[in-house]
C-alpha positions as CSV (number, residue, x, y, z in Angstrom):
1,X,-105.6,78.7,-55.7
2,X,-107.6,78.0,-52.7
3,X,-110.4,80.5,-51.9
4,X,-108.5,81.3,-48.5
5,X,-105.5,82.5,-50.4
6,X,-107.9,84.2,-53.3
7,X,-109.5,86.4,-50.7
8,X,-106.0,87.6,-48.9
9,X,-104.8,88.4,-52.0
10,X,-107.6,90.5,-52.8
11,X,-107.2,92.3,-49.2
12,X,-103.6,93.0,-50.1
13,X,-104.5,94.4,-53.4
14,X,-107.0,96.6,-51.7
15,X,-105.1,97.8,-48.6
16,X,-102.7,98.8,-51.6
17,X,-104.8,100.0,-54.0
18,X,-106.4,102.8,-51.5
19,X,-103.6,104.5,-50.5
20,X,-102.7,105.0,-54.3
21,X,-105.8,106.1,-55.3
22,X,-105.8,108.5,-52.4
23,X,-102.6,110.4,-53.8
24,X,-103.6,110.2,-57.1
25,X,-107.0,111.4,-57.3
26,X,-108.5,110.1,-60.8
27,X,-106.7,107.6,-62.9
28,X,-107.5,105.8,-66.1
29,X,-107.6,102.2,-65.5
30,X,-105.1,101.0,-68.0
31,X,-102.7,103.2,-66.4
32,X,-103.6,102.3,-62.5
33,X,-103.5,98.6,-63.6
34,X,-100.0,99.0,-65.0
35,X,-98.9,100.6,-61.8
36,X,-100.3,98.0,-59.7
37,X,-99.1,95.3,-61.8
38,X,-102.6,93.8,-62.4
39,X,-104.9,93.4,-65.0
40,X,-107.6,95.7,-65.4
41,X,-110.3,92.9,-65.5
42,X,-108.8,92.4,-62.0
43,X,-108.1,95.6,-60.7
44,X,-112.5,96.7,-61.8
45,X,-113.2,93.4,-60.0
46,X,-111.2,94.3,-56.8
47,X,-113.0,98.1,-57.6
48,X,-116.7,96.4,-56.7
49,X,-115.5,95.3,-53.6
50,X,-114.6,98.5,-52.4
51,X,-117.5,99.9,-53.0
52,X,-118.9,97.3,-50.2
53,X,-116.3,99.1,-48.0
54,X,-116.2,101.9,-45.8
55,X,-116.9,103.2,-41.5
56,X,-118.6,101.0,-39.6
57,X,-122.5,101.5,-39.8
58,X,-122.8,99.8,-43.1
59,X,-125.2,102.9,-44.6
60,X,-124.6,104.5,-47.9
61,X,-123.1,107.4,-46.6
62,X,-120.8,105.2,-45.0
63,X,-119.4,103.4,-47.6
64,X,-116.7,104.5,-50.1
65,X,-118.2,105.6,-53.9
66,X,-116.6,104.3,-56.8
67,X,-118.2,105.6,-60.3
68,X,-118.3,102.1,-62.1
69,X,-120.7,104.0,-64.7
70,X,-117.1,105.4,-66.3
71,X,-115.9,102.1,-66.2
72,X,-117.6,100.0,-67.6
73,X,-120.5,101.8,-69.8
74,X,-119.1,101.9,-73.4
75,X,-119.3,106.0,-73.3
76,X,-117.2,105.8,-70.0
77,X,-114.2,107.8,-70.1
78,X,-112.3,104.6,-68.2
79,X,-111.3,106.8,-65.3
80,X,-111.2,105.9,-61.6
81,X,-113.0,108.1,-59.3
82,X,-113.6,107.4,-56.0
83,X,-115.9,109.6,-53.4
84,X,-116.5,109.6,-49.5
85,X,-112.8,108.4,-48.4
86,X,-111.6,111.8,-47.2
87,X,-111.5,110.1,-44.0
88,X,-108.5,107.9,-45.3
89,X,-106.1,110.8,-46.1
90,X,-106.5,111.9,-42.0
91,X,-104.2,109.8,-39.1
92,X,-106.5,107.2,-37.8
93,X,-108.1,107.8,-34.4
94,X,-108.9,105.3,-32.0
95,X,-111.9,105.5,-29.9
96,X,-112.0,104.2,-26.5
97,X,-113.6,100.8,-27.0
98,X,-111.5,100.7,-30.2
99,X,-108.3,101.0,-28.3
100,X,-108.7,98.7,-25.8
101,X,-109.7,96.4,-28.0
102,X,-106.0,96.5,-29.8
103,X,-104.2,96.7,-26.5
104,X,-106.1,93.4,-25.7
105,X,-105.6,91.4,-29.0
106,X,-101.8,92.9,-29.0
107,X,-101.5,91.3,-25.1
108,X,-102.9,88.2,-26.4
109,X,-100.8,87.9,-29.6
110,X,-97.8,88.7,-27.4
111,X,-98.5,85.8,-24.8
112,X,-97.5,83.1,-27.1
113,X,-95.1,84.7,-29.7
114,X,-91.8,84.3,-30.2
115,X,-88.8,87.0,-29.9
116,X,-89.2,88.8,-33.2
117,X,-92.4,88.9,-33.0
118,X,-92.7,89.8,-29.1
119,X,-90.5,93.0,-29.6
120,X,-92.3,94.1,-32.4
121,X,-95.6,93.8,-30.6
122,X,-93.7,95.7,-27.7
123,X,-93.3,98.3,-30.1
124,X,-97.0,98.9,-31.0
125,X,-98.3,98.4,-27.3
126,X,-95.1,101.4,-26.4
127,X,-97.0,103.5,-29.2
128,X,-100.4,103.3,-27.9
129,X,-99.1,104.1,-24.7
130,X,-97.1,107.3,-25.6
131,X,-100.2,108.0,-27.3
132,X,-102.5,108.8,-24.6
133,X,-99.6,110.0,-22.5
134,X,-99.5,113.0,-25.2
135,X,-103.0,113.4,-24.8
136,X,-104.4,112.6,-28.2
137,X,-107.5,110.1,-29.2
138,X,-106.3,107.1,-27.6
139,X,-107.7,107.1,-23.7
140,X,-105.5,106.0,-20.9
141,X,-106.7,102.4,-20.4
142,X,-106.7,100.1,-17.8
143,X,-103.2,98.2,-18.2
144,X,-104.2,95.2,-16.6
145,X,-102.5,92.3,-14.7
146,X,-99.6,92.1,-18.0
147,X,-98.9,95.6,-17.3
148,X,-95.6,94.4,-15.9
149,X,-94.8,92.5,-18.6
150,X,-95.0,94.7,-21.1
151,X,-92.9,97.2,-18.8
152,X,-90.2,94.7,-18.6
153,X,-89.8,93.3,-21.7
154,X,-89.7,96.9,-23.6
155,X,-87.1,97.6,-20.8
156,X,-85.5,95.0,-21.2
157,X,-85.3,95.2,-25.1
158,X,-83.8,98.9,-24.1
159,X,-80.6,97.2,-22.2
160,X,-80.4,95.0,-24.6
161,X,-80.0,97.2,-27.0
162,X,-77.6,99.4,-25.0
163,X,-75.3,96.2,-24.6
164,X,-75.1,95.3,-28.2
165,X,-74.1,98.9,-28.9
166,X,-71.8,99.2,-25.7
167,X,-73.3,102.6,-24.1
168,X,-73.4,102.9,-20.6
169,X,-77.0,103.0,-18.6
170,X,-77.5,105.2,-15.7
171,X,-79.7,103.1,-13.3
172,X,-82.2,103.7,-10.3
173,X,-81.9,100.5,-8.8
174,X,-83.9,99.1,-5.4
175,X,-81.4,97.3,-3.2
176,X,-83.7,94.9,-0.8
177,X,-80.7,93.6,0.9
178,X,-80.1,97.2,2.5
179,X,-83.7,98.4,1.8
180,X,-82.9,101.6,-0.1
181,X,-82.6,102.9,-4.3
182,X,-79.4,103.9,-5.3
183,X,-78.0,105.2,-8.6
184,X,-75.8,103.0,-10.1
185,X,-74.2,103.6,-13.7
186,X,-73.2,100.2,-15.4
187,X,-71.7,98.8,-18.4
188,X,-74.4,96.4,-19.6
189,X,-73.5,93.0,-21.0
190,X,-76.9,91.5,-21.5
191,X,-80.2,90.6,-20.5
192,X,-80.3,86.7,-19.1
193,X,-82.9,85.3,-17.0
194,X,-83.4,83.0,-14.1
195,X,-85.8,81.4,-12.1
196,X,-88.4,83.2,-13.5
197,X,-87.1,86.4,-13.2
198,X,-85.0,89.0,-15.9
199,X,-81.9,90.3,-14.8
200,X,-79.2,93.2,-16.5
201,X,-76.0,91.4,-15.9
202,X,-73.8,94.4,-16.3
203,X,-70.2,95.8,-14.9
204,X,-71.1,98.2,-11.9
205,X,-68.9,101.3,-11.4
206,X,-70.2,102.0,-7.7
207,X,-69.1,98.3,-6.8
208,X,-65.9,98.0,-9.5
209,X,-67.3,94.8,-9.8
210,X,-70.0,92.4,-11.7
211,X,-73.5,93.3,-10.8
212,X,-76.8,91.3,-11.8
213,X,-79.7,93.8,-11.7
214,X,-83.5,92.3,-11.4
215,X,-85.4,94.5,-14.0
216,X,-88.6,94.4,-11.9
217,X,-86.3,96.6,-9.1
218,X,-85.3,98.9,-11.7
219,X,-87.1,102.2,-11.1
220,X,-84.9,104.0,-14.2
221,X,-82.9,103.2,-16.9
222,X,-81.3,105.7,-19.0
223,X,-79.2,104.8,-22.3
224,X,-76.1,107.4,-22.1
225,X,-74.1,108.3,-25.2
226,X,-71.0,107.4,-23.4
227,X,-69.3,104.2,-24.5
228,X,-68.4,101.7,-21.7
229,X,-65.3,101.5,-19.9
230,X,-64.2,98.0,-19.2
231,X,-64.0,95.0,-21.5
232,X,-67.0,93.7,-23.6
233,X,-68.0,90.1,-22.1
234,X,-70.8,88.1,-22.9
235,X,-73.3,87.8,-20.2
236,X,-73.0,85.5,-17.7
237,X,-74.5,81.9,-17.5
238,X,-76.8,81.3,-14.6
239,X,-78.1,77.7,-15.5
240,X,-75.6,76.9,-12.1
241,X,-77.5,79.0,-9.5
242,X,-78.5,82.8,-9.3
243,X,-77.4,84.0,-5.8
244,X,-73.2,83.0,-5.2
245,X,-71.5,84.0,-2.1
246,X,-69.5,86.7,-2.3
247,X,-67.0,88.6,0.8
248,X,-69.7,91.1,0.8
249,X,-72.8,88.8,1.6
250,X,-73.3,86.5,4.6
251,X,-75.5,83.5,5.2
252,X,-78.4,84.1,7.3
253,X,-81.2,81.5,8.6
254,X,-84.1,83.0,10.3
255,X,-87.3,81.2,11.6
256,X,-90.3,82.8,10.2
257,X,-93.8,82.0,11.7
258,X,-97.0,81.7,9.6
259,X,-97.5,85.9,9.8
260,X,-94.2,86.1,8.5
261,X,-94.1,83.7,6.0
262,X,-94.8,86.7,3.1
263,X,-90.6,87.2,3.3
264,X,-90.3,83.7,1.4
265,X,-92.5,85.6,-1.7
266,X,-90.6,89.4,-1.4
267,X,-87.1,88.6,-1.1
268,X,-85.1,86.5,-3.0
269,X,-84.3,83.4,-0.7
270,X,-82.1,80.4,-0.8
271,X,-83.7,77.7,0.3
272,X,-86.8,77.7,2.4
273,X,-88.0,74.6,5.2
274,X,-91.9,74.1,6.0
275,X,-91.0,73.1,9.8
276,X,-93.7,70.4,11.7
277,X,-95.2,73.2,13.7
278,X,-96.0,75.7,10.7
279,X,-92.9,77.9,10.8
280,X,-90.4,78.1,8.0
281,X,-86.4,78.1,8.2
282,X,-85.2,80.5,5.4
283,X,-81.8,80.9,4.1
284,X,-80.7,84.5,2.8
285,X,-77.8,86.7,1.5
286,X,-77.5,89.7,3.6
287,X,-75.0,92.2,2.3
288,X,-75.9,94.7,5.1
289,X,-76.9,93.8,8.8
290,X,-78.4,97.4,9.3
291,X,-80.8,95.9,6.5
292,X,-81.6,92.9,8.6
293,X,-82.3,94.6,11.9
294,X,-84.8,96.4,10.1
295,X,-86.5,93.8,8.8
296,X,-86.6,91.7,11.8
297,X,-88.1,94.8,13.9
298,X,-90.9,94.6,11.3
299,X,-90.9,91.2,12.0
300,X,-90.9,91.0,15.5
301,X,-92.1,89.0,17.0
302,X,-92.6,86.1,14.3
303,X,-88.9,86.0,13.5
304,X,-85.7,84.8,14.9
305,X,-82.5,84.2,13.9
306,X,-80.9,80.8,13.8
307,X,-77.5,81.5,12.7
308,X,-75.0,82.8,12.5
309,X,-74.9,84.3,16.4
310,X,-73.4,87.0,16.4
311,X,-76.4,88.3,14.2
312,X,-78.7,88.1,17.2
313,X,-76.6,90.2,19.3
314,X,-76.7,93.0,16.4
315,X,-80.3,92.4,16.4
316,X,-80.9,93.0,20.2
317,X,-79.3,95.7,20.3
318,X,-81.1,97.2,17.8
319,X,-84.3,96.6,19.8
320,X,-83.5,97.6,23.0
321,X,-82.4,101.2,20.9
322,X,-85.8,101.5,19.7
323,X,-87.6,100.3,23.1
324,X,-85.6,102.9,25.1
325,X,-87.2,105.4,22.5
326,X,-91.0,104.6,23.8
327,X,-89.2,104.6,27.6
């Protein structure tokens, strides 16, 4: 055996043997060492160790007592005592630094880990956050950049979960083609991704049809006790494109200038064309024109549309309303 593997051993043995001796108070060592299924040369070896443990500070008061005198002086009663770990038999508490310090190594782990593992760590970082939302030891830290991340995969772990035991889910669900929330409730059929992007494909009973849902729009997500209604179906494959036509959407190309180039990032686009003179010709779904005269008034004037025409005339009109309001 490799010293590597003697020396995790041993920290299993301990992490093992300190929780027993905590609910046990004294024990004789032949009896402990039965319990523990090791030898009582091994268990008084792994005993001199712990006395080297303890809180942080390294001081003799800091460090747990074990009375090795019993154990190994010939007039020794061969009984385990151990002193100063009170502390073990209280819930730990993490200090600031201490916290942030897990959140960090838990982000890090969670960056390069597989599934199992990923929703697992989900779990812990969910902990530490309800934690300091109940206001105990752990502080309300700094989430940081993977914030969103972490949001989105516990949530979507939560839909998951939902599909796989057919319950409906009550969504709060941001619409960017008409620029509004709405509540939506939905029979989930899984979580699939895309482009980069997480998405509930799920049965919608506002739209009695197949909805995908982006999970970064989803404001709320509540499991419901209520089974689902239609079908089960796997989810859907997307490896053939994300955004299909439907009789509810309409092709639109609009010319963005430079100003208004930040569209291409926010909304979920088609195709996009750098033109020679700096502009961009975009390609978009719109399922509601209300939605685009809006968004062209933001625009205006580093916008146009290209086709289809009768857009435009929608569009004008819609500015000439809001001029005559300033008239």
């Amino acid at each position: 055996m490799s010293a590597s593997q003697g020396a995790k051993d041993q920290v299993g043995r301990l992490l093992t043997l300190v929780p027993y001796l905590n609910v046990r108070g004294a024990v004789p060592l032949q009896d402990a060492a039965r319990d523990l299924g090791v030898t009582p040369r091994q268990l008084l070896s792994d005993l001199k160790v712990l006395l080297m443990c303890g809180l942080p500070g390294g001081y003799p008061d800091d460090l747990i007592d074990v009375d090795l005198d019993a154990l190994q002086d010939p007039d020794g009663d061969g009984v385990i005592r151990v002193s100063n770990a009170d502390y073990l038999a209280r819930p730990m508490r993490l200090t600031p630094t201490e916290a942030t310090a897990v959140i960090v190594a838990l982000r890090a782990l969670r960056n390069g880990a597989g599934t199992e593992t990923r929703e697992i760590v989900d779990r812990a970082l969910a902990k530490l956050e309800a934690a300091a939302a109940e206001g105990s030891d752990v502080p309300r830290i700094d989430p940081g950049q993977d914030a969103a991340d972490t949001d989105q995969a516990l949530l979507a772990t939560r839909l998951q979960d939902a599909a796989d035991r057919r319950r409906q889910v009550l969504l709060t669900y941001y619409v960017p083609s008409r620029d509004e929330e709405s509540e939506r409730r939905v029979d989930p059929r899984g979580v699939v991704t895309a482009n980069g992007f997480s998405y509930l494909d799920a049965w919608c009973h506002s739209a009695e049809a197949p909805r995908l849902f982006r999970l970064d729009r989803i404001h709320r997500a509540e499991v419901l006790d209520e089974p689902i209604r239609t079908e089960p179906e796997a989810p859907r494959d997307l490896a053939d494109g994300l955004f299909a036509r439907s009789e509810e959407t309409t092709r639109v190309t609009l010319l963005l200038a430079p100003q208004a180039r930040w569209v291409v990032e926010y909304y979920p686009v088609e195709d996009a064309r750098p033109q020679p003179d700096g502009s961009t010709e975009v390609d978009l779904l719109v399922a509601d024109r209300r939605w685009l005269d809006r968004l062209l008034l933001r625009l205006a004037p580093y916008a146009s549309i290209v086709r289809p025409a009768e857009f435009t005339d929608s569009f004008t009109a819609a500015a000439q309303a809001a001029l005559r309001l300033y008239s």
